[in-house]
N, C-alpha and C positions, 0 to 999 in steps of 0.2 A: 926216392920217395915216389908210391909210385900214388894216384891221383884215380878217385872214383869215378865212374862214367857217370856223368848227369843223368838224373831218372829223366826218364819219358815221361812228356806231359802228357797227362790223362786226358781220352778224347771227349768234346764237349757235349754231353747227350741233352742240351737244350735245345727242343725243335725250332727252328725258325717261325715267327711270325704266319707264314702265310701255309707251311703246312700243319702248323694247328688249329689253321685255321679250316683247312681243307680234310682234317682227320676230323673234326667238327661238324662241319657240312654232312659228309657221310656216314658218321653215326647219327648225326639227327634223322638222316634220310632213312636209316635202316631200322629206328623206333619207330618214325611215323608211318612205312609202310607196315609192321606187325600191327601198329594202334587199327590204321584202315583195314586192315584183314579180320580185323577183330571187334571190330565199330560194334558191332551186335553186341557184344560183351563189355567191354570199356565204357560206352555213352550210357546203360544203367550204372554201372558204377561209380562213375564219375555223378550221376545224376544224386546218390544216395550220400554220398561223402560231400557232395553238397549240402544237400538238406542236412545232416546231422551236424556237420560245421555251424549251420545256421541256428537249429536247435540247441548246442550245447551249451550256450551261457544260462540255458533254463537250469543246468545244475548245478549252479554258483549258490543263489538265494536254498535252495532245498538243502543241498551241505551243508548252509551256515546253523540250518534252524532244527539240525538234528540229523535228516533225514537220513535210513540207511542208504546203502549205496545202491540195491538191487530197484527201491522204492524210487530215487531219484534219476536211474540210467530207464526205468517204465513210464517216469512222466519223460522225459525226453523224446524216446519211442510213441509214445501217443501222441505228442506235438507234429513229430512227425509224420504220422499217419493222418491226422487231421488236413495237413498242408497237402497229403499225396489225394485223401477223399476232396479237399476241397476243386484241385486242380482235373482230378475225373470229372465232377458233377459239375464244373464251367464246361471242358471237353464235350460231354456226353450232353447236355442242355443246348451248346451250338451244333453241335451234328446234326443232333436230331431237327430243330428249327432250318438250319440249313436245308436239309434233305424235303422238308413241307412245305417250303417256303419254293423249290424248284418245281416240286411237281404241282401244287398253284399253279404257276406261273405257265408252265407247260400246259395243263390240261385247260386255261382259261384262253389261251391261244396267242396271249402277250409278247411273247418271246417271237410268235414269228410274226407277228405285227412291224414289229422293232425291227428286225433283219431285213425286212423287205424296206420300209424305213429306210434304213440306214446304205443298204445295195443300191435303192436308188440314189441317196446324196452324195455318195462315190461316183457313183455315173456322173453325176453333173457337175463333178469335179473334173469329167476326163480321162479318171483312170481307168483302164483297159479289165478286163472280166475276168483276169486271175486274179488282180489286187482285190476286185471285187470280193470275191468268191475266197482269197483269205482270212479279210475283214468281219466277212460276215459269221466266217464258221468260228469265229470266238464267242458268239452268241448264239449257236447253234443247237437246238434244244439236247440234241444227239449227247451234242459235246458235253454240255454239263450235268445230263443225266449219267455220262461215263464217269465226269466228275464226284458227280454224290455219290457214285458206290465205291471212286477210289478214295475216296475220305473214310466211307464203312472199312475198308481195307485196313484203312491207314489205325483206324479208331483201334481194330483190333490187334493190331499190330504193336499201339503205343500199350491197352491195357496189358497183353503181355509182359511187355518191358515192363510195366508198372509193377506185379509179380514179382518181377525177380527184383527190383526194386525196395517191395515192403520186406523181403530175406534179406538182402545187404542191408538195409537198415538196423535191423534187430543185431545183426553183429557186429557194427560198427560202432555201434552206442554201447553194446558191453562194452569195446575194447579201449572207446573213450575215455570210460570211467578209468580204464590201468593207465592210459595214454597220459592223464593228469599227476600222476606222480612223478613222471620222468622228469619236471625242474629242480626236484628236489635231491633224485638219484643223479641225475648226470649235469647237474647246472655247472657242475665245477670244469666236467672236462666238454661238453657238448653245448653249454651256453649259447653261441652264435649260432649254430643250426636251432636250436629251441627259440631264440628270437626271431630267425626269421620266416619257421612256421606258422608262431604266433601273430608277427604281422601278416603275413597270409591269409592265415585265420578272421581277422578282422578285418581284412580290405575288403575276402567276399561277400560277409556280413554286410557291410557296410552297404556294399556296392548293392544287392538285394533289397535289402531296407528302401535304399534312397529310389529303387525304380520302381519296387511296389508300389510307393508311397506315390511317387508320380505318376504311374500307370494307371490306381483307383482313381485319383483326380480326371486325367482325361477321357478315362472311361464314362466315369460318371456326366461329364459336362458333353462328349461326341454320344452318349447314347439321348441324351434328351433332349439334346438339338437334331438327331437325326428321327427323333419321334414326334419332336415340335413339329418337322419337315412335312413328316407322312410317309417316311422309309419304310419298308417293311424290315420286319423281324429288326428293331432295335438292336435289343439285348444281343442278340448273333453279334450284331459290328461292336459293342459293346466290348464284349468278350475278346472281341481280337485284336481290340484297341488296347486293353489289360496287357493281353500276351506276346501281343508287336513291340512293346514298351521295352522289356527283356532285350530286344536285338538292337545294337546300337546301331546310330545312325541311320539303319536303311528301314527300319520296323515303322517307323511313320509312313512309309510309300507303301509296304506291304498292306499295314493295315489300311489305309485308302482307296486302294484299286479296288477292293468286291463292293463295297456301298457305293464307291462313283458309278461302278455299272449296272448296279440293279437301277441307282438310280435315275439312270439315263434309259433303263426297259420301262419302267413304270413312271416319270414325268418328264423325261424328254429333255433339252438341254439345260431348260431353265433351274430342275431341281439338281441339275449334273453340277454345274457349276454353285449351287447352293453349296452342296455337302464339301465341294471343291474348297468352299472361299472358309466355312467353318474350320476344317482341318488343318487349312493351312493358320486361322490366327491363331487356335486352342493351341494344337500338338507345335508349330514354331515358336512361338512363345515360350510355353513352357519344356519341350521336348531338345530346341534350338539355345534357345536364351538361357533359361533358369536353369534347368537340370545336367548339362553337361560340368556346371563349374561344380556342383554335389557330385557329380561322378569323381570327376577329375583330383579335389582332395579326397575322395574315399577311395581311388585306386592308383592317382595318379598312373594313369596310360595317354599317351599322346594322342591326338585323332587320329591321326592319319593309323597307326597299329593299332587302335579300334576297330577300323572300318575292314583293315586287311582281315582281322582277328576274327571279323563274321564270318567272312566268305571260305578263309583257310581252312577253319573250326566246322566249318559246314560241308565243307567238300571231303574231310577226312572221315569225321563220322554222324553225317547225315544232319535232316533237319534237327535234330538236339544240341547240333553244336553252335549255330547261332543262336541258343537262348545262353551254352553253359561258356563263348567264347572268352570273356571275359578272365572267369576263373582260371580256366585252360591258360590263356596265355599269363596270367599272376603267375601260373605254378611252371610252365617254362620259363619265366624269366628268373623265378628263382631258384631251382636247380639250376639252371646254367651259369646265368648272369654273377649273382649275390653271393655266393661263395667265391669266387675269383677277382680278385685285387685287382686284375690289370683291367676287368671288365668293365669299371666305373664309366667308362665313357657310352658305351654301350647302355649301358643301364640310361644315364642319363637321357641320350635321344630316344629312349622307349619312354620316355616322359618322369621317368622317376627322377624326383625335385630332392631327395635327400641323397643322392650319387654325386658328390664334391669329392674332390681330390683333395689327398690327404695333404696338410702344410709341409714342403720340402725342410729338410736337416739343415739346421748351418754347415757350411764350410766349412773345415777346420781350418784354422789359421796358418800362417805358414810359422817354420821354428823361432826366425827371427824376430819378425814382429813381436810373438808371443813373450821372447826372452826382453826383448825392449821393454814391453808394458811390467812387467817381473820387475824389471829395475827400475824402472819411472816409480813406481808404490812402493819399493821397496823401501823400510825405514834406516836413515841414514845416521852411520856411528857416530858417534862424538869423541 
């Protein structure tokens, strides 16, 4: 008799731990240098798939109450051009104040008032005449004349974007309208990806809502304490206190530094530290205290990958991506994270509070024990 050779065990094609970890690393790294070669392309789009996320529950109510579909994907579209007109005509309102408010300041002689000013309290500090002569050319009329026209630059730059902007919009709100059927086409086999689009969907809603909401608050309260003051051009710091609100964490010091130093050209320390002491109880309060724990149930993201989330998002595609970091990183953690089972932990330290580990399986019992409790209940003959 003669005896079959044992099959060969099949070799094991599950990668190890740490080179999927490292085949990981380097596809991400090979996405985000195509995204940064492409920043000029990707930050409008990403900018429009924003906004129409944000827009689209306006076609919830028009559905219910008849509406056809072309009529309800047009109001959409006009929502969202409203939102794109409103954000030009804040833009285009502070440039231009900006840009009058320098040459003021410039032609009444202000600026080199202040410089000489300030050259000499350096001096009497001790420090030597390049500290000097650093210090000073931050309020150098040169310097922020260079400045206002790279804003003009910038301005034209952003309406651009904004163009190809109101085109992605219009097809993106068609494709919405098909995009809503898919729970009913594919719920059965694609259900967990449809949910956690849908949460996506609503985190950045949410996340938007909750910071406009808190942005018009401090705007409103840092532009009339900065008019109460005697600042000039309010409405400018107004506007940027609105728009700094978008960038987590570090958008309160953004928006601080240009009214602390006009402040300090035009009243000198006393009103420096005025605007100083406002900023800090308005925008800490509610910027510090109140509004992070609204963020935090509307995205649930940790601080600490908040903060990284500005500056990454910024460095890859430009100042747009510290207003869109937020989303950006919602939508990397779940492509990558949320579809993968072992990622829960992962998920977790990115701050998401609904990533628990699943309840482990009983053990199965061993044979005997099992057969014991069998005859312990078993009913006994007579």
């Amino acid at each position: 008799m003669t005896t079959s050779p044992a099959p060969e065990r099949a070799p094991d094609r599950m990668l190890s731990p740490s080179l999927r970890v490292l085949l990981m690393l380097a596809a991400s790294a090979v996405a985000l240098a195509g995204v940064y070669f492409a920043r000029d392309l990707f930050g409008p789009i990403a900018l429009a798939i924003v906004i129409v996320v944000i827009c689209e529950p306006l076609r919830r109510p028009l559905d219910r109450r008849g509406w056809p579909q072309w009529a309800s994907t047009t109001a959409v579209i006009a929502v969202a051009y409203l939102i794109l007109l409103i954000m030009g005509a804040l833009l285009w309102l502070a440039g231009t104040q900006f840009a009058r408010l320098i040459g003021d300041l410039v032609s009444e002689g202000g600026l080199a008032t202040t410089v000489d000013d300030l050259v000499a309290w350096l001096q009497s500090l001790g420090l030597d005449e390049e500290a000097s002569d650093a210090a000073a050319s931050v309020l150098d009329p040169t310097t922020l004349l260079g400045l206002a026209r790279s804003i003009g630059g910038t301005v034209v730059s952003v309406a651009t974007a904004l163009f190809f902007v109101c085109a992605y919009i219009i097809f993106m709100a068609v494709d919405a309208a098909r995009y809503r059927q898919a729970p009913a086409i594919f719920g059965a086999t694609k259900g967990a990806v449809i949910a956690r689009i849908s949460r996506l969907n609503t985190g950045v809603r949410r996340y938007y809502i909750v910071n406009a909401s808190f942005g018009a608050i401090v705007a409103i309260i840092d532009g009339l304490a900065l008019w109460w003051m005697g600042v000039p051009a309010p409405v400018v710091w107004a506007i940027l206190a609105f728009v700094t609100n978008f960038i987590p964490n570090i958008g309160f010091v953004l928006g601080l530094v240009p009214p602390a130093i006009l402040a300090f050209v035009v009243g000198g320390w006393p009103l420096l530290l005025g605007v100083v002491a406002v900023y800090c109880i308005v925008n800490v309060v509610l910027q510090v205290l109140v509004q992070p724990k609204f963020v935090s149930d509307a995205v649930d993201l940790s601080l600490t990958l908040s903060f990284f989330s500005v500056i990454f998002w910024t460095f890859i595609i430009g100042p747009l991506g510290a207003i869109l970091s937020i989303p950006l990183t919602l939508l990397a953690r779940t492509l990558v994270f949320e579809g993968d089972p072992d990622a829960t932990w992962l998920r977790w330290l990115s701050g998401d509070r609904t990533a628990v580990p699943a309840e482990p399986e009983p053990e199965p019992e061993p044979v005997e024990t099992a057969r014991r409790r069998r005859r312990r209940h078993a009913p006994r003959r007579r």
